[in-house]
Phi, psi and omega in degrees: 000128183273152202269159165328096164341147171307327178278327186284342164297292192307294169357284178257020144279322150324304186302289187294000162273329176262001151286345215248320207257003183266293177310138162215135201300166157226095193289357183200190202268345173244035163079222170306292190263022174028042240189315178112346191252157185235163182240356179295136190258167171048082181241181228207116174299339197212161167164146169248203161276013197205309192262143195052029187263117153292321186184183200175109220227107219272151215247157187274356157167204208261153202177139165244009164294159195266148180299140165221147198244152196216063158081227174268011173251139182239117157259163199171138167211190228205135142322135146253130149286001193242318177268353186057041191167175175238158203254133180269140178218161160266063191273157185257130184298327141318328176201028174055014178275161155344027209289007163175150215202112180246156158282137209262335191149147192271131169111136199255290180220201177196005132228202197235027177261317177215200184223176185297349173208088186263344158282160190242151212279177170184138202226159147316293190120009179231310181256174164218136192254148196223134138251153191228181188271330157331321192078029148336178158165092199221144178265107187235146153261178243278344179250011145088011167273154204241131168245011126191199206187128176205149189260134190244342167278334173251020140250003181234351200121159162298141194274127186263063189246165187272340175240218174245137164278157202206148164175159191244133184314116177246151211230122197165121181074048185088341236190115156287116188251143197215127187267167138206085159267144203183158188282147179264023161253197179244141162257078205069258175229030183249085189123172192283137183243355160266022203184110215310146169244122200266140170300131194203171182233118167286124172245129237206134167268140213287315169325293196247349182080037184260138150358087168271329188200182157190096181289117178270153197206107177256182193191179191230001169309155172210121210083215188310327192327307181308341182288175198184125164222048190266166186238157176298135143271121174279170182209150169225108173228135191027062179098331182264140156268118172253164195220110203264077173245162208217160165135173147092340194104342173248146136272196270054146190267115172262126168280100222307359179259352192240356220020018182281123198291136163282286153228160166224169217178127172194158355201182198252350181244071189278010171252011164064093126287126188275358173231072167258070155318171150212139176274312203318092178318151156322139160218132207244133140197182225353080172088339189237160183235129193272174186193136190278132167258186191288158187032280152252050217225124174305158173281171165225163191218106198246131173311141165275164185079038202283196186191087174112215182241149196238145193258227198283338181317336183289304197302103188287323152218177150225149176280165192264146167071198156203064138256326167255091206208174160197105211292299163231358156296155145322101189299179168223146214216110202188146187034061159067043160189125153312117125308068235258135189214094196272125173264333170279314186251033160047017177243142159228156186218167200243113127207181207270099219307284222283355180230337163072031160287112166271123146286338159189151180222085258237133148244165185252148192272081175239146198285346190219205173278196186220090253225346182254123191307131200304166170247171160235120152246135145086355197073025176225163155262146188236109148214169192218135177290171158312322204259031136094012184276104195250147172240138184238115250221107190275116139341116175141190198284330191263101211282141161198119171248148186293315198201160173232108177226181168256091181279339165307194160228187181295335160280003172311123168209130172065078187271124173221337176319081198271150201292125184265120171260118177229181148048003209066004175253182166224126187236141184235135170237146185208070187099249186252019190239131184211113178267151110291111169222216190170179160292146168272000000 
């Protein structure tokens, strides 16, 4: 075999360095960049269940954690009804099969709006940490052995919420991280009933899941208002590490090696409404950290880098109406502009981080709501309805949508799962279902 010209060489190293430099792992439920966003190229403008579908994989049951990818491993996990609980899984990223399918935790739901497995897992590239609504909390690496386990309600309490709690495990500066806001009364038979049930931020060694901290993290919220299913962001801004949570009626900044409160900023309820949850995670970018308030509650866009507790002096804007607005999804934050996603009035909008200018506020034409947090890819935005109905949105000052399909199935309800880009694919899960798909 004759070997490669010097050009014909430079060539196909060129090729496979701008395939190589394309691809990107997505380690957690708001990606790389913790933000919802990717630096992955070449997704497919259009696709269905038939056009650009790699593969497709039916799930041992319903689950809203987001899939997160790894090199060739796709993890994610799911109810088994059959097993009465939930299962942490491995699926290969090339051809959706099965490659280990471990339990995760006993118990399916505690309503009929979601199930225990709604947080989404989040890895290193050596381990993969897994939580379930259950308080589950088990560490396996990449061949599916399990290097330890711990229950986080029966070493702290019952988890005290009126719905089922979800937030998802964060991985960063060392240290496995964890939220749990929650009301400081009992909810039926959920929490201490003797006794104040306290809010706190979990800090964890990745190694072994023993204690490092536990930040009690008070508010003055009340009732439901104190839940939260919201997940922590890190942030690094001029230099500082923060540990970025919301939930309680405040935001606040922690410092991730001690969780001793940095600044905090509140709040969107100044009239104690007592049944504000809030889902919506933080999400930063130049300098501002935008934040959702609950239900039909303005977004706010709060300077970052603060110190102590700060009034309207923090507040860089705030938005109008409620339409730009978001009960739950998550924004997203991609190419120098928030993504804002009203899921009850189906509408998204584009705006402008440092003034907080809505450039545009678009609706989408979906039959139902739209509960799952947007993506950035490719210049393009990726969201999906409860009913698996997806849209796809070119990025940028200017609203133009790309494409419309349908991923769901006839048993689609409540789809929260938001669409993951890695690797040169895209994975939609619509339940108990999970597509890949890609350029052919």
């Amino acid at each position: 075999m004759k070997s490669l010209k010097p050009l014909q060489a430079l060539l196909a190293l060129s090729l496979t360095l701008s395939v190589d430099l394309r691809a990107e792992n997505w380690p957690n439920w708001r990606g790389p960049n913790n933000n919802g966003s990717t630096s992955e190229k070449a997704l497919p403008d259009k696709f269905s269940k038939t056009e650009n579908l790699l593969w497709e994989v039916d799930l041992p049951g319903d689950g809203a954690s987001a899939p997160i990818v790894w090199q060739d491993g796709v993890y994610l996990t799911s109810v088994d009804e059959d097993e009465q609980g939930v299962v942490a899984l491995k699926l290969d990223r090339k051809t959706g099969k099965v490659i280990w399918k471990r339990p995760l935790g006993k118990g399916v739901r505690q309503n009929d709006r979601s199930t225990f497995a709604a947080p989404s897992a989040v890895t290193d590239g050596k381990t993969v940490f897994f939580f379930a609504g259950t308080g589950d909390l088990i560490a396996f690496d990449l061949d599916g052995k399990q290097k330890w386990s711990r229950n986080i309600q029966k070493d702290y309490g019952t988890f005290a919420f009126g719905w089922t709690f979800s937030t998802s495990p964060v991985l960063w500066d060392g240290s496995l991280y964890l939220q749990v806001l929650q009301r400081d009364v009992a909810v039926d038979d959920k929490g201490f009933k003797d006794r104040i049930n306290e809010s706190y931020i979990l800090a964890m060694d990745p190694e072994t899941g023993k204690e490092k901290w536990r930040h009690i993290r008070k508010t003055p919220a009340l009732m439901e208002s104190r839940e939260a299913f919201s997940t922590p962001v890190p942030l690094e801004y001029k230099g500082r590490k923060e540990l970025l949570v919301v939930g309680g009626d405040y935001l606040t900044a922690h410092d991730p090696q001690t969780g001793e409160e940095l600044w905090r900023w509140g709040t969107w309820n100044p009239d104690k409404e007592k049944y504000w949850r809030l889902v919506p995670s933080p999400v930063f970018g130049e300098g501002i950290v935008l934040v959702c308030g609950p239900k039909k509650a303005q977004a706010y866009g709060i300077k970052a880098g603060g110190a102590g507790t700060m009034g309207d002096e923090a507040i860089a804007w705030k938005t109008e109406g409620k339409i730009v607005a978001a009960d739950v999804p998550t924004p997203l934050f991609y190419q120098g502009r928030f993504y804002l996603l009203n899921g009850r009035k189906k509408v998204l909008s584009c705006i402008e981080p440092k003034t907080g200018k809505v450039l545009w506020s678009e609706k989408l034409n979906a039959k139902v709501k739209l509960e799952a947090s947007p993506t950035g890819a490719d210049g393009k935005i990726y969201v999906i309805s409860h009913l698996g109905e997806v849209f796809v949105v070119k990025a940028g000052d200017q609203f133009e949508l790309i494409s419309e399909s349908n991923m769901g199935v006839p048993q689609s309800t409540f789809i929260r799962s938001p669409i993951v880009a890695a690797q040169g694919n895209l994975f939609i899960r619509a339940n108990d279902k999970l597509y890949c798909v890609g350029k052919r």
